[in-house]
KELOVEX-720835 format. One record per residue: residue number from 1; residue in one letter; x, y, z of N, C-alpha, C in turn. Coordinates in steps of 0.2 Angstrom, whole numbers. Example, Ala and Ser with C-alpha at 12.3 -4.5 7.8 and 13.67 -1.06 7.14 Angstrom:
BEGIN
+-----+---+-------+-------+-------+-------+-------+-------+-------+-------+-------+
!   k ! r !   n_X !   n_Y !   n_Z !  ca_X !  ca_Y !  ca_Z !   c_X !   c_Y !   c_Z !
+-----+---+-------+-------+-------+-------+-------+-------+-------+-------+-------+
!   1 ! A !    66 !   -28 !    39 !    62 !   -22 !    39 !    66 !   -16 !    39 !
!   2 ! S !    64 !   -11 !    35 !    68 !    -5 !    36 !    64 !     0 !    39 !
+-----+---+-------+-------+-------+-------+-------+-------+-------+-------+-------+
This chain:
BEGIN
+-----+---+-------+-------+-------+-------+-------+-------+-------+-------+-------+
!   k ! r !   n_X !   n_Y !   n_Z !  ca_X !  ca_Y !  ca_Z !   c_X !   c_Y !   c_Z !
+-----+---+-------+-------+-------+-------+-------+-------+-------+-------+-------+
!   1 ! X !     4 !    -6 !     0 !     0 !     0 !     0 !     4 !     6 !     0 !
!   2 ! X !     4 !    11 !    -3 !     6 !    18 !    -5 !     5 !    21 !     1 !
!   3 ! X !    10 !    27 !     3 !     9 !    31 !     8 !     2 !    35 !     8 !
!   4 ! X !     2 !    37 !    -1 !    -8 !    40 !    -3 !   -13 !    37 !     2 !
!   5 ! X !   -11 !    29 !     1 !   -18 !    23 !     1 !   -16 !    24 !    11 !
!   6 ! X !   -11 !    25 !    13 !   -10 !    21 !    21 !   -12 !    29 !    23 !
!   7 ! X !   -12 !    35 !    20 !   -15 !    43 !    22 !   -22 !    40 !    22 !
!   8 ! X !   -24 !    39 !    15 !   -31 !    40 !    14 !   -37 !    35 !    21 !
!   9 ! X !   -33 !    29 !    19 !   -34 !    24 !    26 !   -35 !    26 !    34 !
!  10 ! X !   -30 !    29 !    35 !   -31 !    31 !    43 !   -36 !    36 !    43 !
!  11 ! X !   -37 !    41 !    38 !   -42 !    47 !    38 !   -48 !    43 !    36 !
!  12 ! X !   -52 !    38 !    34 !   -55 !    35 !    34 !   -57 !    32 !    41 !
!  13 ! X !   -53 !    30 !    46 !   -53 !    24 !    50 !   -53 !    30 !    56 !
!  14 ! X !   -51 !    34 !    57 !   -53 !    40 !    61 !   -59 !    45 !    60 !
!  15 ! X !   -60 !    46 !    54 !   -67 !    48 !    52 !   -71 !    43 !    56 !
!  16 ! X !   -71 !    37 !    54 !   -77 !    32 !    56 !   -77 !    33 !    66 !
!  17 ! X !   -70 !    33 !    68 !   -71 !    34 !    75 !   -74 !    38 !    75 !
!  18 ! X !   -73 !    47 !    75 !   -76 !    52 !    76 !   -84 !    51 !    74 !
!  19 ! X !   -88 !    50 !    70 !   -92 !    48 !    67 !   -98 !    45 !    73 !
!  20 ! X !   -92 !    38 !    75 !   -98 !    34 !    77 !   -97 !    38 !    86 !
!  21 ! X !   -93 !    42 !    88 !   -92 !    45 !    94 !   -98 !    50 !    94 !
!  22 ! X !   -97 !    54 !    90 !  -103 !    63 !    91 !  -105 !    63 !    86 !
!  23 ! X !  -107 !    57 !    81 !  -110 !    60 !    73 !  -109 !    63 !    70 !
!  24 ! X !  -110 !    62 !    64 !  -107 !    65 !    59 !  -110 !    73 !    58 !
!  25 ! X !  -113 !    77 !    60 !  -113 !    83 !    57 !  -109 !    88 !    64 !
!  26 ! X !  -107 !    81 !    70 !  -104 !    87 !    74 !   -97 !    83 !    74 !
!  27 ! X !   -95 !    79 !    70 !   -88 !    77 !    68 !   -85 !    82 !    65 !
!  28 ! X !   -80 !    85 !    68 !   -74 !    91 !    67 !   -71 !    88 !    60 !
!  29 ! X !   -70 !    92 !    56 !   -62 !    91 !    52 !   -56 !    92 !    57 !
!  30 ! X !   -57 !    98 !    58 !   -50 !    99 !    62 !   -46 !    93 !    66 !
!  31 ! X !   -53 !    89 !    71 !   -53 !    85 !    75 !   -48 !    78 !    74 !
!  32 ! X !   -52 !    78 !    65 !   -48 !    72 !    60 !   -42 !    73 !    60 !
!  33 ! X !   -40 !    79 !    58 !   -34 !    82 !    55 !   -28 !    81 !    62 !
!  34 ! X !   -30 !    83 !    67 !   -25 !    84 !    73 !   -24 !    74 !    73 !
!  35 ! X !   -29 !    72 !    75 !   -29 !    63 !    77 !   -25 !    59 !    70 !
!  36 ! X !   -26 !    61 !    64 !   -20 !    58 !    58 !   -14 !    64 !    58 !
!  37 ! X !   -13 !    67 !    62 !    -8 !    73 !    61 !    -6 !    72 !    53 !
!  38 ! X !   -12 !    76 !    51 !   -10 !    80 !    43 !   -11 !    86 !    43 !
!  39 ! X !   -12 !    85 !    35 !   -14 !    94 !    34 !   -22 !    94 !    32 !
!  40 ! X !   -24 !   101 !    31 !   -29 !   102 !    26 !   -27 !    99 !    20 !
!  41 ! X !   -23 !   100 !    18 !   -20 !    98 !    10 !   -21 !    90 !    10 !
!  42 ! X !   -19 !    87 !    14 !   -18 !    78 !    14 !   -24 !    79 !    12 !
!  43 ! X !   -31 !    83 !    19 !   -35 !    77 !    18 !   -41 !    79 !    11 !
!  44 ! X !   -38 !    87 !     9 !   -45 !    88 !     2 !   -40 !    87 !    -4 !
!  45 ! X !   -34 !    81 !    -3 !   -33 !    77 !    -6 !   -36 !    71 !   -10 !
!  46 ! X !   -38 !    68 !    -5 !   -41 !    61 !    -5 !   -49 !    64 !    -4 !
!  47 ! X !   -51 !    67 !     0 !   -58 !    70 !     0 !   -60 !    76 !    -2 !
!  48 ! X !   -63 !    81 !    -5 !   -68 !    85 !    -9 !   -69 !    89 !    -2 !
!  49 ! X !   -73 !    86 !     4 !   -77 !    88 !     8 !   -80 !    84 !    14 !
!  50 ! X !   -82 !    88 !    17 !   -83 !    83 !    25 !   -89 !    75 !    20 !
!  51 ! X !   -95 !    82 !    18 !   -98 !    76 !    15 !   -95 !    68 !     9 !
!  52 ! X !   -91 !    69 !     5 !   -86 !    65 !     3 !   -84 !    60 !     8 !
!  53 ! X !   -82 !    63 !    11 !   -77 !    58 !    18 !   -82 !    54 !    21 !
!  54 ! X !   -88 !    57 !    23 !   -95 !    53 !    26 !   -96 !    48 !    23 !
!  55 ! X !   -98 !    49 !    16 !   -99 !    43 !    11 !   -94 !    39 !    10 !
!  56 ! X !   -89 !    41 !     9 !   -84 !    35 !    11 !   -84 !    31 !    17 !
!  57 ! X !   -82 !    33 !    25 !   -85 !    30 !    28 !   -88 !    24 !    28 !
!  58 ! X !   -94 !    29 !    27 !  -101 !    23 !    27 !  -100 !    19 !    22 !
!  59 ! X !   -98 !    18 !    16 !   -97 !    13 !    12 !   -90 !     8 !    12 !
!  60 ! X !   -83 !    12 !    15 !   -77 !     8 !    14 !   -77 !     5 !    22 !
!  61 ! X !   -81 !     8 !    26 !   -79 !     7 !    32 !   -85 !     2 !    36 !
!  62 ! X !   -90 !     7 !    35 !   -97 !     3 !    40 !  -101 !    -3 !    36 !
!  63 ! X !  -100 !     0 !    31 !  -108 !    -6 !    25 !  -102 !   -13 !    27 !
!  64 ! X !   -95 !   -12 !    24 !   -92 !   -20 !    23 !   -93 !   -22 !    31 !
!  65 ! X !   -91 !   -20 !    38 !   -88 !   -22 !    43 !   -95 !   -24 !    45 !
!  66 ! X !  -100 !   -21 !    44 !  -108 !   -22 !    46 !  -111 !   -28 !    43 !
!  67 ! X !  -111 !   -29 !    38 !  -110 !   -34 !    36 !  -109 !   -42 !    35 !
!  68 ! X !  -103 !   -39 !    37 !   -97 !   -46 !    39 !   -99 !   -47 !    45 !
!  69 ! X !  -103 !   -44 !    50 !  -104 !   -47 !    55 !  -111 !   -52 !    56 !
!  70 ! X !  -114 !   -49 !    49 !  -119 !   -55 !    48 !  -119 !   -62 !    45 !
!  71 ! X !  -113 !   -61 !    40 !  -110 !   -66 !    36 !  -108 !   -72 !    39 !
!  72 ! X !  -105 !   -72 !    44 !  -106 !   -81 !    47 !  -112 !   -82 !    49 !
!  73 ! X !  -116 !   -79 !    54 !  -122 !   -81 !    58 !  -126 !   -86 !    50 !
!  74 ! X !  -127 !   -81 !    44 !  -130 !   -84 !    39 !  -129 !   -87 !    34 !
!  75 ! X !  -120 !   -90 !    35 !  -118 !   -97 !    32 !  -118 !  -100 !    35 !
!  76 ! X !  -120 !  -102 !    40 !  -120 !  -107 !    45 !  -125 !  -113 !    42 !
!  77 ! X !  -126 !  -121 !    42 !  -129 !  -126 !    38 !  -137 !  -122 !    41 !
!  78 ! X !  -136 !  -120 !    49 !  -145 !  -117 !    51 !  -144 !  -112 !    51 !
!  79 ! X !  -146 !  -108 !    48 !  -145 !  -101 !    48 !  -151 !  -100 !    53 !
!  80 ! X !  -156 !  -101 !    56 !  -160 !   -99 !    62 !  -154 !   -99 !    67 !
!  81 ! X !  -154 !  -105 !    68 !  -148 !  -107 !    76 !  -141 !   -99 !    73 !
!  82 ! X !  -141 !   -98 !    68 !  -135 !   -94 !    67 !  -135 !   -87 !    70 !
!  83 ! X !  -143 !   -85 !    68 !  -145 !   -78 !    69 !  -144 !   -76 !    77 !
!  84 ! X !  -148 !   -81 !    78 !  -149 !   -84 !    86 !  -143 !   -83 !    90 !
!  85 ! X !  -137 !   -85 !    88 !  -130 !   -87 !    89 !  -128 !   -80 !    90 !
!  86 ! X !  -128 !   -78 !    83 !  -125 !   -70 !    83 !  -129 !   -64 !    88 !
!  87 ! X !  -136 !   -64 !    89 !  -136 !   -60 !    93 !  -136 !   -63 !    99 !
!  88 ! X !  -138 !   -68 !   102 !  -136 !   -68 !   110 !  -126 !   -67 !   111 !
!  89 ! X !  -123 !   -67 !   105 !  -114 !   -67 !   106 !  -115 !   -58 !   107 !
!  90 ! X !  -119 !   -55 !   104 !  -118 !   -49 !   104 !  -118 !   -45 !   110 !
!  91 ! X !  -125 !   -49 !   116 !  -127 !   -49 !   120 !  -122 !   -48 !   126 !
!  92 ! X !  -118 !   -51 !   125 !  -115 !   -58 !   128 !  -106 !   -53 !   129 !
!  93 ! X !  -106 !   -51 !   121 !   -99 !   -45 !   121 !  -101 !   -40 !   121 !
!  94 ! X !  -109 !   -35 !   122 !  -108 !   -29 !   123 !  -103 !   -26 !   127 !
!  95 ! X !   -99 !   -21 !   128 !   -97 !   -16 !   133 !  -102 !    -8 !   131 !
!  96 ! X !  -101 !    -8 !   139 !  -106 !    -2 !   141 !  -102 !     1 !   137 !
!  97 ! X !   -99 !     5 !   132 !   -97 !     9 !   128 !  -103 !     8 !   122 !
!  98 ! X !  -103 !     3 !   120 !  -107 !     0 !   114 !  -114 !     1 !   117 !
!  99 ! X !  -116 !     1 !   123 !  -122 !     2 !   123 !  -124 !     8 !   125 !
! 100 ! X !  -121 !    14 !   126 !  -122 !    21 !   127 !  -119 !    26 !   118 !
! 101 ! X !  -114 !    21 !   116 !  -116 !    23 !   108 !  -119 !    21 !   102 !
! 102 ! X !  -120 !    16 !   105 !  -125 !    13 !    97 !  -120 !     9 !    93 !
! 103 ! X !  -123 !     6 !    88 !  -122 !     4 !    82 !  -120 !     7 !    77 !
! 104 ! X !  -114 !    10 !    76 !  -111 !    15 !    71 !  -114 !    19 !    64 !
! 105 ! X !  -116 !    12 !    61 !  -119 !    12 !    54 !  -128 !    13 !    58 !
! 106 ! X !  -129 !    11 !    61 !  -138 !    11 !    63 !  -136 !    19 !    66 !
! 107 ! X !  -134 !    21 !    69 !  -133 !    31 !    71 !  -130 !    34 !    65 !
! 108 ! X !  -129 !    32 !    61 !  -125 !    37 !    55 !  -134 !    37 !    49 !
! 109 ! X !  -134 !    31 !    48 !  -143 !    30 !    45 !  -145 !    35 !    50 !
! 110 ! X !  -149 !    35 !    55 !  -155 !    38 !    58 !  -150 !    46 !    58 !
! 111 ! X !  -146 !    48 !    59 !  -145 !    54 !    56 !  -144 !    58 !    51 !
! 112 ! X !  -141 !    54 !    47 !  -141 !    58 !    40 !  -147 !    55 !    33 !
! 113 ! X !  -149 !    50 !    35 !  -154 !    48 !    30 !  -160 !    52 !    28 !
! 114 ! X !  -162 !    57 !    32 !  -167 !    62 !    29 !  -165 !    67 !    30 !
! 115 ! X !  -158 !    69 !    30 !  -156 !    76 !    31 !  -150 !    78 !    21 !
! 116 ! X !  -149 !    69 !    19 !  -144 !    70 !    15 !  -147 !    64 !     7 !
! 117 ! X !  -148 !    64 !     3 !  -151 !    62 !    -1 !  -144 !    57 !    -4 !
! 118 ! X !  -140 !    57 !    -4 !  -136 !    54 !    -4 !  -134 !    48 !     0 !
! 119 ! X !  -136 !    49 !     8 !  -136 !    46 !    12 !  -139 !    40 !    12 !
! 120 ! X !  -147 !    43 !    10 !  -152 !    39 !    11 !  -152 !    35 !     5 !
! 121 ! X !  -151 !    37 !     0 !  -149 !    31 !    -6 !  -142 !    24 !    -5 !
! 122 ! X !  -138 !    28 !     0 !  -134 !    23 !     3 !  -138 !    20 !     7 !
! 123 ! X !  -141 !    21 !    11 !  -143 !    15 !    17 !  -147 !    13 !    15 !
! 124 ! X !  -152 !    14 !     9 !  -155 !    11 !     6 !  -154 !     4 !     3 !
! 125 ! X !  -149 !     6 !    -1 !  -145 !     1 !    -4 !  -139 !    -5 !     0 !
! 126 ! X !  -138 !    -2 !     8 !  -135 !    -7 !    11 !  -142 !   -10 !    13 !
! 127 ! X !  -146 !    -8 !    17 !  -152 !   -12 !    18 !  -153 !   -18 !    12 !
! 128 ! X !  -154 !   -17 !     7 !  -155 !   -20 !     4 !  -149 !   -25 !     2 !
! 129 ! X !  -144 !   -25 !     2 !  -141 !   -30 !     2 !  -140 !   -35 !     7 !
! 130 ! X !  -142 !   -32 !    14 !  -142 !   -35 !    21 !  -150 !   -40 !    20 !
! 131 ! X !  -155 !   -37 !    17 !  -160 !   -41 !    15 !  -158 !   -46 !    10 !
! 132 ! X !  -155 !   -46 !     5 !  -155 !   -51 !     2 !  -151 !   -56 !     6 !
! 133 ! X !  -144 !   -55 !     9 !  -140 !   -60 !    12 !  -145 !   -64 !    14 !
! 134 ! X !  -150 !   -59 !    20 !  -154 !   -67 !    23 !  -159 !   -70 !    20 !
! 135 ! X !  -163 !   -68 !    16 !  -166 !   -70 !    12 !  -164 !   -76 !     7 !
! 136 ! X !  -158 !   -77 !     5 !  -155 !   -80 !     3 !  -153 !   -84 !     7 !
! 137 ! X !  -150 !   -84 !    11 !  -149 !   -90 !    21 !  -158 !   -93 !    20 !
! 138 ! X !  -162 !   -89 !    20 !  -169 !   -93 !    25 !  -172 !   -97 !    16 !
! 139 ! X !  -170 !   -94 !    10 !  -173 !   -99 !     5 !  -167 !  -106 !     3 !
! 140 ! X !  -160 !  -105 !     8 !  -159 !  -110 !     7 !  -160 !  -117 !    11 !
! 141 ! X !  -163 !  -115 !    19 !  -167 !  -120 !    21 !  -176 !  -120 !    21 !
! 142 ! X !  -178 !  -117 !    17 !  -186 !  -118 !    15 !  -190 !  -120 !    17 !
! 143 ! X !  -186 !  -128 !    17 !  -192 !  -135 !    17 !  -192 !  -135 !    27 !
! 144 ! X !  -187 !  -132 !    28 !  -185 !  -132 !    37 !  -192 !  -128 !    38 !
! 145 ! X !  -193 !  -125 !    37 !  -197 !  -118 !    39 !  -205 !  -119 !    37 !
! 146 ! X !  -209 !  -114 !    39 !  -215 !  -116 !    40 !  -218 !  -110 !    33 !
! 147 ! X !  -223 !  -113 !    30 !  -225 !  -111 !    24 !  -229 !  -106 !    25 !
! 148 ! X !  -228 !  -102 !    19 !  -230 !   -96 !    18 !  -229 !   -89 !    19 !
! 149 ! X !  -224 !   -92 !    22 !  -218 !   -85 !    25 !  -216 !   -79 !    20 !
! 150 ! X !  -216 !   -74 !    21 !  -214 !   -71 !    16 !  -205 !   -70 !    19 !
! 151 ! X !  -200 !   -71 !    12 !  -194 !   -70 !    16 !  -192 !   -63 !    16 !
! 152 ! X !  -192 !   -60 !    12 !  -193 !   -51 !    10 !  -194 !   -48 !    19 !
! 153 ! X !  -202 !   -51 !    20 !  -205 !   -46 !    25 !  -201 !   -50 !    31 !
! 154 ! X !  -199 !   -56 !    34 !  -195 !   -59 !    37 !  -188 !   -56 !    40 !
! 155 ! X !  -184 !   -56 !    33 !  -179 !   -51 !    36 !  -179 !   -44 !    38 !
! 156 ! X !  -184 !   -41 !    35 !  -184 !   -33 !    36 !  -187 !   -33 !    44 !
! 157 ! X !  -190 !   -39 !    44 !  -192 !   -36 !    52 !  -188 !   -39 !    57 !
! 158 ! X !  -182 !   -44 !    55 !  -177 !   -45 !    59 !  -172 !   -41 !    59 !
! 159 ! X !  -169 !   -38 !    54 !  -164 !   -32 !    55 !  -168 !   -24 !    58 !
! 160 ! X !  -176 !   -24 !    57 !  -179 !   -17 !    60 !  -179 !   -18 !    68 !
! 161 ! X !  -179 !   -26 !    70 !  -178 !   -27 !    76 !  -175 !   -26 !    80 !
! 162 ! X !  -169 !   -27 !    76 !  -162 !   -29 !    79 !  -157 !   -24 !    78 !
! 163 ! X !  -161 !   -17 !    75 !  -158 !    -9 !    76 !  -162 !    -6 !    82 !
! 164 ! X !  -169 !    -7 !    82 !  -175 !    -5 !    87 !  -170 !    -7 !    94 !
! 165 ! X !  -168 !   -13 !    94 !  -164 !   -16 !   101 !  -158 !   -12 !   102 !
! 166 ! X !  -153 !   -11 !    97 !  -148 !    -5 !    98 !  -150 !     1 !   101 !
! 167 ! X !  -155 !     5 !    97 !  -156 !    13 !    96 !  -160 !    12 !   105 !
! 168 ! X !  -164 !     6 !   108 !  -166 !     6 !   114 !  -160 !     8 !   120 !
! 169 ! X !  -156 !     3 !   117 !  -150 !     1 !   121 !  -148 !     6 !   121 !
! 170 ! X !  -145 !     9 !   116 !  -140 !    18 !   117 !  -147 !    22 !   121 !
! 171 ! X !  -153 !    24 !   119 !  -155 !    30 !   123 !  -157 !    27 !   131 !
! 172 ! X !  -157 !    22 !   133 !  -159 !    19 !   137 !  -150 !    20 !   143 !
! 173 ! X !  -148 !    18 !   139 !  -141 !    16 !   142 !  -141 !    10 !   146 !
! 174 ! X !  -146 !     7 !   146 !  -147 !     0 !   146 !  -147 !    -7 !   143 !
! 175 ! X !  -140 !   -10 !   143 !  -139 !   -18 !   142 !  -143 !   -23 !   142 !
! 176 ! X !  -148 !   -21 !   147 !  -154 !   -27 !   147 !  -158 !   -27 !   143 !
! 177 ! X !  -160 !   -20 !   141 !  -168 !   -19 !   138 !  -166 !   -21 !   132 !
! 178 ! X !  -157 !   -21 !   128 !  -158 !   -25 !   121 !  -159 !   -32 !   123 !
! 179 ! X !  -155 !   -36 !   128 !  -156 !   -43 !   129 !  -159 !   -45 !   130 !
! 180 ! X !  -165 !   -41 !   132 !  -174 !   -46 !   133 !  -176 !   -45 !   126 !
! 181 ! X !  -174 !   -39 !   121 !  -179 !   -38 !   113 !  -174 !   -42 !   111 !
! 182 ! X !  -169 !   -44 !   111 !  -164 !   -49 !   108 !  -167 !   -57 !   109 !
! 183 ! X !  -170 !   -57 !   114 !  -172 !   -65 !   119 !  -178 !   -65 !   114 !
! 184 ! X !  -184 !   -59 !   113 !  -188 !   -61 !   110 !  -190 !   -61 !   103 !
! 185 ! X !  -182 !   -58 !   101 !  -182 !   -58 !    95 !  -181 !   -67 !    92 !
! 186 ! X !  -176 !   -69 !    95 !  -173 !   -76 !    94 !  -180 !   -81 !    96 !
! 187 ! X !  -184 !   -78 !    99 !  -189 !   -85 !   102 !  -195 !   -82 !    92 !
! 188 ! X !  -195 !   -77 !    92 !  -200 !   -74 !    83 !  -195 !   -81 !    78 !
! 189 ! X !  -187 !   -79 !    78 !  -182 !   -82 !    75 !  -186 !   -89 !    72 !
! 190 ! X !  -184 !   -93 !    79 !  -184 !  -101 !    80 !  -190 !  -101 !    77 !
! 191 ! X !  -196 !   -98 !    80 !  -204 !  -100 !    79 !  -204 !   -99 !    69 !
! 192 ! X !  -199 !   -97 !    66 !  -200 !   -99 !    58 !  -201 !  -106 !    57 !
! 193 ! X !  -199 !  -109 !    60 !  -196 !  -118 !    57 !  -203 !  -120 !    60 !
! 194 ! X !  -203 !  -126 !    54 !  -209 !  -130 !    57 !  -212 !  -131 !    63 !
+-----+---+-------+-------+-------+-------+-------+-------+-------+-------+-------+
């Protein structure tokens, strides 16, 4: 990697800190700038603008890493037992830092999505990929599962749950109150299967 790519990199990975700390419209450039010790130059090198920098982020940073966190749960041979698996692990490795700030990518969504048209065609478009992933998991066990299910409407209400669980936890500042919406989310999960 090029010194360009290992600059552009860190300001990337810094952005996303700052970002998922105070959100993005009260995320400092200077703030960036001081924490990768650059310049202004370095960074409207590689960025345009704060907004530039956002979107990358959310695309180089949070869609893959958000993602990848659901990618095992939904290769697993049961993808039910999988989902199950991952959110009680979540439960299980919250630190109270994570439950007073949320989900990165779920508080970057609920801020900027109706304030940035841009934004909101990103989140769009990662939802939608995050819906297909499981959709693709629950059609590949089918015949396990109980008929008539729509899998479309299945997953949008398991990942609307399982932001609903986050954004409780951060304004709550309560651990518990995701692990009961977690508990009753995995007992909806299970109750698909015959």
């Amino acid at each position: 990697m090029s010194d360009a790519e290992q600059t552009r990199q860190k300001i990337l990975e810094v952005a996303a800190d700052e970002i998922h700390q105070h959100g993005f419209q009260a995320t400092s450039l200077s703030t960036t700038l001081n924490r990768c010790g650059i310049s202004k130059g370095a960074l409207y090198y590689h960025f345009t603008n704060k907004l530039e920098l956002g979107y990358a982020v959310f695309e180089e940073i949070y869609v893959p890493s958000f993602l990848a966190t659901w990618q095992p749960a939904l290769s697993q041979t049961d993808p039910i037992e999988g989902l199950c698996e991952f959110f009680t692990s979540m439960c299980e490795s919250m630190v109270c830092s994570e439950a007073v700030c949320g989900c990165p990518l779920n508080n970057l969504c609920e801020e900027m999505a109706n304030v940035d048209e841009g934004f909101r065609l990103k989140v769009l478009s990662m939802q939608e990929k995050l819906n297909t992933l499981i959709v693709e998991a629950l059609t590949r066990v089918e015949g396990e599962l109980r008929e008539g299910l729509k899998f479309s409407q299945v997953a949008y209400f398991i990942v609307s749950t399982f932001h609903g669980a986050t954004s409780l936890s951060k304004s709550s500042r309560n651990k518990e109150l995701y692990q009961q919406v977690i508990l009753e989310l995995c007992l909806y999960i299970r109750a698909l299967k015959q």
